[in-house]
C-alpha positions, 0 to 999 in steps of 0.5 A, a space after each residue: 398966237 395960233 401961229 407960234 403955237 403951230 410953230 412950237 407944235 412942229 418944232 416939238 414933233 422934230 425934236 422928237 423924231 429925232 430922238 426916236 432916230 437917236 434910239 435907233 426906231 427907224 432902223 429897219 433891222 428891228 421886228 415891229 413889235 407893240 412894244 417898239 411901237 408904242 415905245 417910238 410913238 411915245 418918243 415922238 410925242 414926247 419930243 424934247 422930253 427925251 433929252 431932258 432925260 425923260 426916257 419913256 417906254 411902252 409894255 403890251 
């Protein structure tokens, strides 16, 4: 069980960086503000969320 739950912990944490790469939070063309920080953090975190239509964003 502690096995599949890492596997699923992982697997979530991929989907999310990859929602943050769809919302183009890697691009280097972007100023780090908190805001954007706090907006791909909670994209990462909240992984496959994003897709389901669950966009989240952060206000500092």
């Amino acid at each position: 069980m502690k096995n599949f739950a890492m596997f699923f912990v992982i697997i979530w944490f991929l989907f999310g960086a990859s929602a943050a790469d769809d919302r183009g939070f890697f691009d280097s063309g972007y100023t780090r503000t908190c805001s954007h920080v706090g907006t791909a953090a909670l994209t990462v975190v909240g992984g496959p969320l994003y897709y389901a239509g669950l966009k989240p964003s952060a206000y500092c």
